[in-house]
C-alpha positions as CSV (number, residue, x, y, z in Angstrom):
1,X,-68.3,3.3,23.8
2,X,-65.1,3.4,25.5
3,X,-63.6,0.4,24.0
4,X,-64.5,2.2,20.2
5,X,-62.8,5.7,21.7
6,X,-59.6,3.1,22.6
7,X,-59.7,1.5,19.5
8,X,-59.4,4.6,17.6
9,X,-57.0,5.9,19.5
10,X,-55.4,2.9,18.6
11,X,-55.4,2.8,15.6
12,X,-54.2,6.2,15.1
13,X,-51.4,6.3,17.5
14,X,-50.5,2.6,15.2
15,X,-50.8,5.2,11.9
16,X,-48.6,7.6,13.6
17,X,-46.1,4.8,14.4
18,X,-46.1,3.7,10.2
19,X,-45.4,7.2,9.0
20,X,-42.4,7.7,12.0
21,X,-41.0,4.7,11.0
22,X,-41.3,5.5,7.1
23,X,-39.3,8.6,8.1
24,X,-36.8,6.6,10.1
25,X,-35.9,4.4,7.4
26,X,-36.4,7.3,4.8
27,X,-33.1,9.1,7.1
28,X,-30.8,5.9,7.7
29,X,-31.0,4.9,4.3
30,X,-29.6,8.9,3.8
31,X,-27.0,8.4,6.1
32,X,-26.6,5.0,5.4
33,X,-26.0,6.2,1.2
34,X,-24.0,9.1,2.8
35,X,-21.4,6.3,4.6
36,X,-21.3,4.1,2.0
37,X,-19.9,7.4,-0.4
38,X,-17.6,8.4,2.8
39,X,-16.3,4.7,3.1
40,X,-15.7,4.2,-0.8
41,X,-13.6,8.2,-1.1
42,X,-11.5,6.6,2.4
43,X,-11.1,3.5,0.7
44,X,-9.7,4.5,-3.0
45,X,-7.7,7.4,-1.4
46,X,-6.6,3.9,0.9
47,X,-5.6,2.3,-1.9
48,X,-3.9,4.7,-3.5
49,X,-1.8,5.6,-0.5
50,X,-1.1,1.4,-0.5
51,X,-0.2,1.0,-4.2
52,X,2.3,4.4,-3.5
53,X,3.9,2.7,-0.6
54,X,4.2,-0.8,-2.4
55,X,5.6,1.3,-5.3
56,X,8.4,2.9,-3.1
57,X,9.0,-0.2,-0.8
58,X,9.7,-2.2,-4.8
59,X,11.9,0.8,-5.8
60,X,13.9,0.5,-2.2
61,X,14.2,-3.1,-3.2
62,X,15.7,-2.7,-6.8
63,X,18.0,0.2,-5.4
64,X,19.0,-2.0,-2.7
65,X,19.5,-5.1,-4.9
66,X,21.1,-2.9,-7.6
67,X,23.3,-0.9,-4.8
68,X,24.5,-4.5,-3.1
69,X,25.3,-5.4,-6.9
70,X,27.6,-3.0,-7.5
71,X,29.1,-3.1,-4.4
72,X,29.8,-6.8,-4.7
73,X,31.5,-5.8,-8.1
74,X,33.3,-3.3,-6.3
75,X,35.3,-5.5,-4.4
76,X,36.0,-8.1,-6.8
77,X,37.3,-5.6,-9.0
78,X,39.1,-4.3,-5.9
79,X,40.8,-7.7,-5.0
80,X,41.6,-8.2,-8.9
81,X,43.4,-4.7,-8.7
82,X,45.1,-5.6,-5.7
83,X,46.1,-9.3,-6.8
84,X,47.8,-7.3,-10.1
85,X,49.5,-5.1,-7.5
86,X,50.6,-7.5,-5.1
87,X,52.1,-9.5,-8.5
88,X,53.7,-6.3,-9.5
89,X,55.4,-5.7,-6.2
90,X,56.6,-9.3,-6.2
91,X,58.5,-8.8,-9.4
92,X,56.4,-11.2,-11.6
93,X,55.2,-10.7,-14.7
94,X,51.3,-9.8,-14.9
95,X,50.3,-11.7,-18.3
96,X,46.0,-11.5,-19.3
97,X,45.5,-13.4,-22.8
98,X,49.0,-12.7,-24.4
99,X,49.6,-9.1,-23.2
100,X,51.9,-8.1,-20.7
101,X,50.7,-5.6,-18.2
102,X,54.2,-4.9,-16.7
């Protein structure tokens, strides 16, 4: 008789166990859905942050490409000016095409 008592007892402690474990699942798949929503916000407000920085680091570059540009100009023009000068001061005639600049 005690062996049926067991095995009842058995049986329902093992039911007990099946609906726990229903409820278990039933709550990480909750805050499993609830992490997967967290991790997809943090990863588009990630990306966004990314493509802004990528965005500013390309402008830096075409300011700093642009910049070193014009600087390089600069001094050509510079050297040209003070070639003409140097020319002038010499006494010579500056001559560009078939115009004097004296």
């Amino acid at each position: 008789m005690s062996s049926i008592i067991a095995s009842i007892k058995d049986l329902i402690t093992s039911l007990f166990e099946v609906v726990f474990s229903i409820f278990g699942i039933a709550a990480n798949l909750v805050q499993n859905g609830i992490s997967l929503v967290a991790s997809t916000f943090a990863g588009l407000i990630n990306m966004v942050i990314d493509m802004f920085k990528g965005v500013i680091n390309a402008a830096g570059g075409i300011v700093s490409f642009t910049a070193s540009n014009f600087l390089i100009l600069g001094v050509i023009a510079a050297a040209f000016f003070g070639f003409l000068q140097f020319q002038r001061s010499q006494g010579r005639t500056v001559k560009v095409g078939d115009k004097k600049l004296n």
